[in-house]
N, C-alpha and C positions, 0 to 999 in steps of 0.2 A: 201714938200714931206711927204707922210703919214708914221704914227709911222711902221706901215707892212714892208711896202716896204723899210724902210731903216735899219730894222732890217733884212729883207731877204737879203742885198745889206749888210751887215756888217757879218751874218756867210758867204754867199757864196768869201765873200775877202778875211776870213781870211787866213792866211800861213797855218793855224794848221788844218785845215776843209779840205783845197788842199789834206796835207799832208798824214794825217788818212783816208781819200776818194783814193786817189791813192795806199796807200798802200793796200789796203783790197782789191781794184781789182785787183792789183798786185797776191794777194794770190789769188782770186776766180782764176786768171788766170793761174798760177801753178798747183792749184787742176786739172780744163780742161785739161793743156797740160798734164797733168801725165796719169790720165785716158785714153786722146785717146791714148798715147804711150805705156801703159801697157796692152792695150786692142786690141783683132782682131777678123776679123769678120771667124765666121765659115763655112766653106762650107764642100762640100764630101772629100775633099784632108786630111783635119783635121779629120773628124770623120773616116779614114781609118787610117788613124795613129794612131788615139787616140783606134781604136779596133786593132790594131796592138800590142801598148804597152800592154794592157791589156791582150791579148794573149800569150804574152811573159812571163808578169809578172806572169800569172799563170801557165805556164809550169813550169820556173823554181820552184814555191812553190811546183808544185807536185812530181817535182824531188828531190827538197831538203828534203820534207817529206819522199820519196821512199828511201832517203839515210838514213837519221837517220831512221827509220826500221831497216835497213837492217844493221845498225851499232848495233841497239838495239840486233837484233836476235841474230846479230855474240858475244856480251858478254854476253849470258846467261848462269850461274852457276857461275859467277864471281861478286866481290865486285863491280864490273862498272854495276851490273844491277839494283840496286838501283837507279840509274840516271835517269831510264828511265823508261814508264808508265807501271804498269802492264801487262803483256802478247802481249806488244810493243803491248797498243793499240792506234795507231796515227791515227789519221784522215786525212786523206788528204784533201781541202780544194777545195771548188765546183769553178766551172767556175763563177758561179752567183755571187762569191765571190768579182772579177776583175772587177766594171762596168766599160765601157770604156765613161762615163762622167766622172769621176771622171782624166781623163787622157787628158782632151777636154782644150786648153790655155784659160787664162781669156776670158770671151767675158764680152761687156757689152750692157744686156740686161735693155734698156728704164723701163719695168714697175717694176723690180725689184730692180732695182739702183736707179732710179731718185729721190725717199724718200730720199735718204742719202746724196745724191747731195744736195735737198734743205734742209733740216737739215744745211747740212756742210753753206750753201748760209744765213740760219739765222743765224746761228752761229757768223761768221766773219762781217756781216753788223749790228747785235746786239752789238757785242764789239766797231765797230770804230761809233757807235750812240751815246754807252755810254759816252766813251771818248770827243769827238766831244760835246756831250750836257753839259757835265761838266765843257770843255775848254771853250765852248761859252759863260756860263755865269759866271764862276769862274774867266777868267780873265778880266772882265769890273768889278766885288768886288774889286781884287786884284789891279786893275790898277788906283783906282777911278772916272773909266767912268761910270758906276750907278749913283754916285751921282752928277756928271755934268749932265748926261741923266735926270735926276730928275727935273735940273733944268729948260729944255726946256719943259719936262711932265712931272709935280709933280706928275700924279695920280701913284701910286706907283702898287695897284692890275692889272692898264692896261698895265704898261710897261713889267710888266714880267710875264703873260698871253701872250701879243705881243712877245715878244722874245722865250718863250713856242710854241706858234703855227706856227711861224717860224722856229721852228726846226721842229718841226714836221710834218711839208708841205715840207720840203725840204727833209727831211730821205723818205716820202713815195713817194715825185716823184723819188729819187736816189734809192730803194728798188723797187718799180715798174719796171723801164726802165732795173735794171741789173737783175733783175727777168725772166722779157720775154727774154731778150738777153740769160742769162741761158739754159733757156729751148729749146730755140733753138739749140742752142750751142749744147747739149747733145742729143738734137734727131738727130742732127750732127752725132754726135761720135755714137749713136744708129744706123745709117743708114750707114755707113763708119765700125765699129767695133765691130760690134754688130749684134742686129736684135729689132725692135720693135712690138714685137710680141703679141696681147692680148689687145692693146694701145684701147681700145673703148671709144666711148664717154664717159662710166661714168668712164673710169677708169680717163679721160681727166677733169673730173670734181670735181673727188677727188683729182688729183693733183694742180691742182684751189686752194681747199678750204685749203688744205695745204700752199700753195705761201700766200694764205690771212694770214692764223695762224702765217708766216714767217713772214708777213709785224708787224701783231702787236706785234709779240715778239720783233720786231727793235724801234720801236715805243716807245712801254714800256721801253727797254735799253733808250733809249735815255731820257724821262721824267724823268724816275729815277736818270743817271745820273746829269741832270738838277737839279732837285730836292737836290738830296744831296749838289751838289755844291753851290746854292742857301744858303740853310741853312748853312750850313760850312764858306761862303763867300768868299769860295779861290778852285779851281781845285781839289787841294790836297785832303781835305776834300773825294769828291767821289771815289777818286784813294784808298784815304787807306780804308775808306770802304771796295771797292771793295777787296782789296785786304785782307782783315784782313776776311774778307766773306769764300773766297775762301782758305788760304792757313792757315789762324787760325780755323776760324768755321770750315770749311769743315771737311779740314782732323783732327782737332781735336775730331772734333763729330764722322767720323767716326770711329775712331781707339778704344776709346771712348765704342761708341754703339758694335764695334767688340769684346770688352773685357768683355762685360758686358751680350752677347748674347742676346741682344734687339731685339725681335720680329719684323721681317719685317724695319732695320732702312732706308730702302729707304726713309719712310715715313721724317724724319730729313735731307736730303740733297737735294739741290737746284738741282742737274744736271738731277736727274729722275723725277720731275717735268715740267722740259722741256722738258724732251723724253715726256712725257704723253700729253704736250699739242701738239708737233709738232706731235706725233704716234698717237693721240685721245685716248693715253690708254697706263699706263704700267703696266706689271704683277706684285709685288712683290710675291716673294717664300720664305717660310720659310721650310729649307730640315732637323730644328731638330724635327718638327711634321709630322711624314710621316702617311698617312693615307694609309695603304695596300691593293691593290685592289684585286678581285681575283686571280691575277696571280702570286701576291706578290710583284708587283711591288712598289713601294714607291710616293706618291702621297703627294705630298709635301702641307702645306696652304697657300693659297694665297690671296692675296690684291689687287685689283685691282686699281690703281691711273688713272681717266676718263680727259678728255678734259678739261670738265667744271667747276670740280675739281680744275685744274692746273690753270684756267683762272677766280676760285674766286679766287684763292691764290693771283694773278698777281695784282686783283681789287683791293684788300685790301693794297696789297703792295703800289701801285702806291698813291692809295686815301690817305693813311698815311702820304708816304713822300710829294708829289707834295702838299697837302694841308697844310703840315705842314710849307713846304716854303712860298708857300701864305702865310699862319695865320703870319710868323716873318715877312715877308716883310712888313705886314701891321702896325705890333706894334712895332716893333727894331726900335732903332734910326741909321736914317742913315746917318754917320759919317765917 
């Protein structure tokens, strides 16, 4: 049996691969059912009630307005006319005020949801990659099957290169198949609770290139994870990483950069990096430099965090760790 084939034949066995693979469609499945039962499709019955409510809602504002007037008028020359505006002058408030969208039940519309959908679909297959790539090789260190593995193939760079691109053939057919299942899925619930409306080819191509940006931010979780555990020589190793990442660095830096009024600190935390590469782009705003525009409105600075941006960050990350495991795999004694 070739070194591939039985290292695809030992993540897809294991318990823990099962485990964190069923869970995570577990949740993509929750997300779904929540959605289509939060969500309904709109017709003329809704949009009469919803200009119903709004008819409503502004009648009373104009009667409650017409009341406090007429409470204003009735105490003037009295200490109670201070309460109330100058010369009771209240404005009543326009129809225009009431739009009746604004009164319409969720619907969920295909081209304006389905980013968020896949956002939510890399999110959840990113975490159980990383997990998953950490277990797969942290527990053959931990168990001393690496070094019996050594001893059927000593080459030490091909064995865990081979277990490397087993994972990562394996995350992007399992990313792949719940990807399109997804997408179907929600033009599902788009056709049933919704409406798909605008959906054109390129809109159909941009959401392509996103499910792509999806596959390799899972991708990337998953070699990282690898990677760390790798080096560490034990699961654990990527787990406290991870975790010292997120709930040390993180919110340390940001509380940090909040105290400190650090220009723009998106630039310092991980989670708006991955908005920028799943969005092709996040705004950062700074609102203590307002640049006032004619109107005098406040025109806050901004920074712009691009795709490409977010996806050298990813390169460098990855190339760091995953080479830095190769480099010990090759010179650690393996014991």
């Amino acid at each position: 049996m070739s070194l591939y084939r039985a290292e695809t034949r030992r993540l897809v066995k294991r318990r823990f691969t099962k485990l964190f693979t069923v869970g995570a469609l577990l949740i993509l499945a929750a997300v779904l059912a929540g959605v289509f039962l939060t969500n309904e499709k709109v017709g003329p019955d809704q949009v009469a009630q919803a200009t119903a409510r709004a008819q409503a809602e502004y009648k009373q504002s104009v009667a409650a307005t017409e009341q406090i007037r007429a409470e204003c008028e009735s105490v003037q020359g009295t200490p109670r006319a201070s309460e109330f505006p100058p010369n009771c002058e209240i404005s009543a408030p326009s129809e225009s005020d009431f739009n009746p969208e604004w009164y319409m039940p969720p619907t969920f519309g295909l081209k304006d949801n389905l980013p968020d959908m896949i956002t939510t679909l890399a999110a959840v297959l990113a975490l159980a990659a990383f997990v998953i790539g950490a277990s797969f090789v942290g527990a053959e260190w931990s168990s001393g099957g690496m070094m019996n593995l050594l001893l059927w193939r000593p080459r030490r760079l091909q064995v865990l290169s081979t277990k490397l691109a087993a994972l990562l053939v394996g995350a992007t057919v399992l990313t792949v198949v719940v990807a399109a299942i997804w997408t179907v899925a929600f033009w599902g619930v788009a056709k049933t609770r919704g409406n798909t409306i605008g959906m054109t080819s390129g809109t159909w191509q941009s959401f392509g290139l996103m499910e792509l940006r999806a596959l390799v931010l899972v991708l990337a979780a998953g070699a990282l994870g690898f990677g760390l555990a790798s080096l560490g020589r034990h699961t654990a190793m990527a787990l406290g990483v991870a975790i010292g990442v997120i709930v040390v660095f993180q919110f340390g830096v940001a509380a940090v950069l909040g105290i400190a009024h650090v220009k723009f600190p998106e630039l310092f935390l991980a989670p708006f990096w991955v908005i920028a590469w799943m969005s092709k782009e996040y705004v950062a705003q700074d609102y203590d430099a307002c640049n006032y525009d004619v109107r005098g409105a406040c025109q806050p600075d901004t920074l712009t965090i691009t795709w490409q941006m977010a996806g050298s960050a990813l390169v460098v990350i990855l190339v760091l760790v995953v080479g830095a495991a190769m480099w010990t795999m090759r010179k650690r004694d393996i014991t």
